[in-house]
N, C-alpha and C positions, 0 to 999 in steps of 0.2 A: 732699662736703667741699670741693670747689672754689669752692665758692660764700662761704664762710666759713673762714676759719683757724683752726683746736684755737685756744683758749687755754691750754690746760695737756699738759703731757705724755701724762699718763692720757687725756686727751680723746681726743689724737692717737692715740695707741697703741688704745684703745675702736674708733673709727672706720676703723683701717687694718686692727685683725685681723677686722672685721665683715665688710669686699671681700673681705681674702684668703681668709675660711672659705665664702664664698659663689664663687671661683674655683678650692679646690682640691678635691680628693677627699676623702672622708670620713676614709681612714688617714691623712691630713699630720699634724703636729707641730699646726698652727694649730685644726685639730680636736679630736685625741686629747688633749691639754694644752694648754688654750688660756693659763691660769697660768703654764706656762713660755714658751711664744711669748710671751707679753705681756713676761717678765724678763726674755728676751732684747731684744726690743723697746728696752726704757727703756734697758739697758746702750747698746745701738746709737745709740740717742741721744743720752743724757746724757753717756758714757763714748768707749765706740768702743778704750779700750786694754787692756790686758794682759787679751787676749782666752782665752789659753793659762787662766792664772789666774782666769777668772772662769769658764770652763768646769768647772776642775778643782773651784772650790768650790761650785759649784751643779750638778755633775751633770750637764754638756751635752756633747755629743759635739759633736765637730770640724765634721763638716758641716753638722749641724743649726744650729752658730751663725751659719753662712754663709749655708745655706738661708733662716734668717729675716732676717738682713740683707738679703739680696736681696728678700723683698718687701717690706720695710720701706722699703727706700733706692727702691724699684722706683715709687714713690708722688708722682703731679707737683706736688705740692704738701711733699714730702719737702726741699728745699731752703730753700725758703721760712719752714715750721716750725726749720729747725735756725738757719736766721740771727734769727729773733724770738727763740728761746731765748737766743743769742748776746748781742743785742742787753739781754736782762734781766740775762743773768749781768753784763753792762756795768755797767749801770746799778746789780748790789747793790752788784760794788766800789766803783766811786764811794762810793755810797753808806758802805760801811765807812769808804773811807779819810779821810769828810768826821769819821763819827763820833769815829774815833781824832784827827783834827785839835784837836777839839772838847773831845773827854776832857782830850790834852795844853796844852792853852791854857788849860783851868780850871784843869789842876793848878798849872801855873806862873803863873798868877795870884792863885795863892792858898798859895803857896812861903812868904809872911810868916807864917803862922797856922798851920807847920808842927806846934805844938804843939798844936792842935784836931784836926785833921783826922789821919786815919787812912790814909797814903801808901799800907801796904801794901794795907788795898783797893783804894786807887785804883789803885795797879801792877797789881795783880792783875785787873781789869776792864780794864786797860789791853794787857794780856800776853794775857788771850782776844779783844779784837778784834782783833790784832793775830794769832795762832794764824787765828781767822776769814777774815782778808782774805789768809793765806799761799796758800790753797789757791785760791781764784778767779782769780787771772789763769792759772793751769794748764787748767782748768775752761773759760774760755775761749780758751785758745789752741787745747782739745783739738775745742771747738766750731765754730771759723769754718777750721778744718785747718792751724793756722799747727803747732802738733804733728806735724805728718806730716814725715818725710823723704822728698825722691824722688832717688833715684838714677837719671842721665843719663849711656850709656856711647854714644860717640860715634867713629867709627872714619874717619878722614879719610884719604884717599889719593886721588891723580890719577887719571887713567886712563890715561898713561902705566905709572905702578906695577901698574894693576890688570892690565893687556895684558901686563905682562912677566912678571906672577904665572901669568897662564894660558898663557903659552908656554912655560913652566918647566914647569908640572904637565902638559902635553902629550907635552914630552919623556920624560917620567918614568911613561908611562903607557905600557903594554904593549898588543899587536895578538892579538888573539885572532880566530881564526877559528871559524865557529859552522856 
């Protein structure tokens, strides 16, 4: 696979459970179901969130979703695939938002002939690409990890503070003889 990049999810997912079934033992998950290794797979890809919830509706237990992340993500070309994916999901919006451009510039050029033309289809085609292009910049935010939250807890003190902390807990500690 290093030689060449998946072009398609399936490809990738094809390619990665083929190493891990040939790395683990014949009882793993990527063996005895390789159908549900592969649904994990794509969520892990495509998706990555409300992990709890895609468990509960397809029947995956907690570690197992973890266990196939891990050799999913475990894969040195696993970065790589997710920034091309990245980079399409780019490019459909664009793509949507030239079309919705396009749609509204004909309507409104043609706003004089309101009496030919039939608005409420046009809205109406106008309200699904627009429903279309809601979900893709989520899609991709969820892609390149701008989605993720990281929590950073940061504990700053001198070491004057820290010496007067441990000669407090010194005093405060009892002598036992053994």
């Amino acid at each position: 696979m290093s030689n060449e990049l998946a072009t398609t999810t399936e490809d990738y997912i094809a390619k990665r459970l083929k190493t891990v079934q040939g790395e683990m033992r014949h009882n793993a998950i990527c063996n005895k179901s390789p159908a549900q290794w592969c649904l994990i797979a794509k969520h892990v890809l495509e998706d990555g969130m409300d992990i709890e919830k895609f468990n509960a509706a397809n029947g995956v237990k907690h570690w197992t979703y973890f266990e196939v992340r891990k050799q999913v993500r475990g894969d040195k070309d696993f970065e790589e695939f997710r920034n091309a994916v990245a980079v399409k999901s780019a490019i459909a919006y664009e793509m949507g938002e030239e079309l919705e451009n396009v749609v509204t510039a004909k309507m409104l050029t043609r706003i004089d002939d309101i009496d030919d033309i039939d608005f409420k289809e046009a809205s109406q085609a106008l309200a699904q690409i627009g429903r279309n292009n809601s979900a893709k910049p989520a899609r991709f935010q969820k892609l390149t990890g701008a989605a993720t939250q990281r929590v950073v807890v940061e504990h700053k003190t001198t070491l004057d503070e820290a010496a007067a902390f441990a000669l407090e807990a010194i005093k405060e500690a009892e002598v036992v003889d053994v």
